[in-house]
N, C-alpha and C positions, 0 to 999 in steps of 0.2 A: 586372532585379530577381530575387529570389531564385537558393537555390541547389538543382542538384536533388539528391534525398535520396538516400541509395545503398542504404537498408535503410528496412521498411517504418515511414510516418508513427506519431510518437510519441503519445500519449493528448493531449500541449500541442499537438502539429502539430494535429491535427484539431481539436480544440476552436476554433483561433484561425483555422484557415478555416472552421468555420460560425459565429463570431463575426464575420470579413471578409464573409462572404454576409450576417448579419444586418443591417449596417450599410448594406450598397447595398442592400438591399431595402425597408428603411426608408426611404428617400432616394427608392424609387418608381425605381430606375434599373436598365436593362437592363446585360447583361452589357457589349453594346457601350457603351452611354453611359460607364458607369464607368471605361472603360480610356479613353476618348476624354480624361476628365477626370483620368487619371491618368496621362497620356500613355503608357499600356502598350499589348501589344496581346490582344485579347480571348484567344488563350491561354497568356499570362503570368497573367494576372489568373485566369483559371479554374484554372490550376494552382493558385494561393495558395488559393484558397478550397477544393480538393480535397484540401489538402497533400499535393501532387505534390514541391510543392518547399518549400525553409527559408526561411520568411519569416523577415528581418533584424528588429531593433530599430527601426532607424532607417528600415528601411520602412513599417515598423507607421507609426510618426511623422509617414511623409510621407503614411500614408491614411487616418489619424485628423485630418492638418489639412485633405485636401482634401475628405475627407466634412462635415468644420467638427464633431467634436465636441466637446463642451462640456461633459461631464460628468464630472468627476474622476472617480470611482470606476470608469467606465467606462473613461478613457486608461489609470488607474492597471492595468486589470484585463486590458487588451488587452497595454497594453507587458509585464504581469509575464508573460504567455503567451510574449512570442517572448525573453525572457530567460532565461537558465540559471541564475537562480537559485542556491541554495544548492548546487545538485548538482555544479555547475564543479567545487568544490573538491574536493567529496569525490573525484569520479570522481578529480582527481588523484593522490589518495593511496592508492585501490583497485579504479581501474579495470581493473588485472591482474588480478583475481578473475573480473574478470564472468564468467559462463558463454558468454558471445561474445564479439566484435567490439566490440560496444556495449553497455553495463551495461543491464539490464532496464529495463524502463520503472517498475515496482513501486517502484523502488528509488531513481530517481530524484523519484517521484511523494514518496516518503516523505521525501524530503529538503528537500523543498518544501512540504511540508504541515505546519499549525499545530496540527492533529489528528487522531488515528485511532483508530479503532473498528471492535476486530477480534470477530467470532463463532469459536470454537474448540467444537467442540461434543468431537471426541474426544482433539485432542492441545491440548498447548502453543504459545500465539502465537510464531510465529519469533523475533521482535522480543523476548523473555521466555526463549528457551531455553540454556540452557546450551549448549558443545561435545561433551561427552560423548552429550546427549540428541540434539541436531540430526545428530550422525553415526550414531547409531540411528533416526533416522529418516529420512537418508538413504539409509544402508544398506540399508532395506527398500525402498525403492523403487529399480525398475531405471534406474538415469540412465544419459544417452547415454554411451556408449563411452567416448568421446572425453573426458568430463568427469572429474577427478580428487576423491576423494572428498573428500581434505585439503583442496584448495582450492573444492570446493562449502561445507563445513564454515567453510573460514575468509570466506568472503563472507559466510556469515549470520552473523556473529560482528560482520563490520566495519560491518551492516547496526545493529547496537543503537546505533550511537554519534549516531545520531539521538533516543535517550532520554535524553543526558547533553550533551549540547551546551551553549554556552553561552545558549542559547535552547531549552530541551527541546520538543521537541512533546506534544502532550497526547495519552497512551494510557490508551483505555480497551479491558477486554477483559472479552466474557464466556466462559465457558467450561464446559461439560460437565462431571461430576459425574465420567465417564466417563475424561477427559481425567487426571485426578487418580490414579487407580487399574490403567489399562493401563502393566502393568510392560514400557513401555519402551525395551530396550538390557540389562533385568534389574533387581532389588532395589535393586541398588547406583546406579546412573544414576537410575533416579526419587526416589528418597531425596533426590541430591544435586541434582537437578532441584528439587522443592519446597522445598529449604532456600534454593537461588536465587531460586525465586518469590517465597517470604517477604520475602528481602530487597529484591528488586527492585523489589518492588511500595509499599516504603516512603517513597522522595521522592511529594512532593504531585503530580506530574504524570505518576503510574502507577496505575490504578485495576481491581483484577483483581474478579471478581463469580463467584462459582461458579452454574450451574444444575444444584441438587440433583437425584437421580434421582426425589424424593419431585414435581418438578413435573409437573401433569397437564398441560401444554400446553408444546410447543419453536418454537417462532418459525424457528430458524434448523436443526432438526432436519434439511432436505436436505444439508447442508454446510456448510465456513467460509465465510467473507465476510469483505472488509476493505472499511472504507469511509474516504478519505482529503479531508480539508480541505485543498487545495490552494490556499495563500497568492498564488504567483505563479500569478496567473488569477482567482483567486476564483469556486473551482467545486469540487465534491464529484465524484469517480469512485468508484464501489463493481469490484472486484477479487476475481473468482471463480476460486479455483487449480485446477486437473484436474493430472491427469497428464501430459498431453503439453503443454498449454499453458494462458495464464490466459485471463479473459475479462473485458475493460473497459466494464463502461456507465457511459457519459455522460450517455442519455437523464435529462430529468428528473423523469418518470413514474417511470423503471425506479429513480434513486436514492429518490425519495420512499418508494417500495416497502419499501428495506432500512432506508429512516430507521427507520420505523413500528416492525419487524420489531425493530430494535434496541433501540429504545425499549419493546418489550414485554419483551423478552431483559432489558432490565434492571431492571424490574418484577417480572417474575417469579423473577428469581435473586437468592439472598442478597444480602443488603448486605456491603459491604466489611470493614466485622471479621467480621461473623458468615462472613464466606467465607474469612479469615484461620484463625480455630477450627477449620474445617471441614479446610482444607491441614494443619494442625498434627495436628490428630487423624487423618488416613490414613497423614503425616508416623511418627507416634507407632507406627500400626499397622507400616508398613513395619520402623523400627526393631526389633520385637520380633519380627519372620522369622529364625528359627534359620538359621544360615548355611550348614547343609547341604541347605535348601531353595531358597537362596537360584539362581537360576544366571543370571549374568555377559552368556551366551553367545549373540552374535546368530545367530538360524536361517538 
């Protein structure tokens, strides 16, 4: 049973092996007993709960029948973990992008999820940027050697098509006041950055919130945050970006944390027209930059 995994466990691997612990431990059974009863041997079974290795679908199936559980949202919520989901497909169509071997985990997670809630305190949500903007802001950051900037560029591009799906996912984003007025890539790229935003932000299942500079208090003022509703599994991960790499909590302390945090972030930030007015009017300002101030030109 299982297969062993060639590159480190995914945010679903691990989840569905301390979901497989939680169920033998409920059941009062040792590591031996449960393999005895699942005719494994104690380190197969400890692999799956470590995700050392790919638990199957159908082995999910066979340790959901011999644990005997009985509660739909729970089969439903084990099986959508060892399922790929919505992501099979897309990988298909842009898995040549990925920045590796195997598409990010972000981006799978995002493909699977029913909704997201991003904090953007200084730039634009990936998921919301234009290409002109996304490769200024790639550009600024040193990326590995090896990665091509066109095709860093074009992943976050094929990344939005989780907002237009024939099922959209529900995004909601807050974002910095700051976000709105760092020129960018230049005049010209944020100009046509928030004329995107505008429109982006138009179907009922985009929801953008500015946090004016006028508020006394930032919730999310250490950094962004993304926190994703993940359907297949039915479990929230929140998604912290750095530079060299992200950082996935699962804990459910640590998500409660950002729930809170976000739930303030949007209390405290405009409401969605008033945050509309607010893009329109720096929009408005950008527009009236005489163009021999203007400059283009990435440092």
């Amino acid at each position: 049973m299982g297969c062993m995994a060639k590159n480190p466990p995914t945010v679903r691997m691990r989840r569905l092996g301390v979901e497989l612990r939680k169920l033998r431990e409920e059941r009062d059974l040792t590591l031996d007993q449960a393999a005895e009863l699942l005719s494994l041997s104690k380190s197969a079974l400890n692999r799956m709960e470590n995700a050392q290795v790919i638990t199957r679908a159908h082995e999910v199936k066979y340790i959901i029948m011999m644990y005997e559980v009985t509660d739909k949202a729970r089969r439903d919520a084990l099986l959508g973990l060892a399922s790929s989901g919505r992501s099979k497909d897309w990988v298909k169509r842009y898995g040549a992008l990925s920045p590796d071997s195997t598409v990010a985990d972000l981006v799978l997670l995002e493909q699977d999820s029913s909704a997201i809630r991003a904090c953007h305190p200084f730039g634009i949500p990936g998921l919301l940027q234009t290409a002109d903007y996304a490769r200024a802001v790639k550009g600024s950051i040193r990326l590995d050697p090896a990665r091509d900037l066109d095709q860093a560029v074009a992943f976050r591009m094929a990344r939005k098509e989780v907002l237009s799906r024939p099922v959209p996912v529900r995004f909601d984003a807050v974002i910095g006041e700051a976000a709105l007025r760092q020129r960018m890539g230049g005049v010209g790229t944020l100009r046509d950055q928030l004329r995107y935003l505008l429109e982006a932000s138009r179907p009922e299942n985009v929801t953008v919130r500015v946090l004016p500079y006028e508020a006394a208090r930032h919730p999310g003022f250490d950094g962004p945050f993304t926190m994703l509703d993940v359907e297949a599994g039915h479990f929230t991960v929140v998604v912290i970006d750095g530079l060299a790499r992200s950082v996935y909590l699962e804990d459910n302390a640590d998500v409660e944390r950002y729930r809170v945090a976000f739930a303030e972030l949007c209390a405290l930030a405009l409401s969605a027209a008033d945050s509309r007015r607010l893009i329109e009017r720096v929009l408005g300002e950008l527009e009236a930059v005489p163009e021999e101030e203007q400059d283009d030109r990435l440092a």
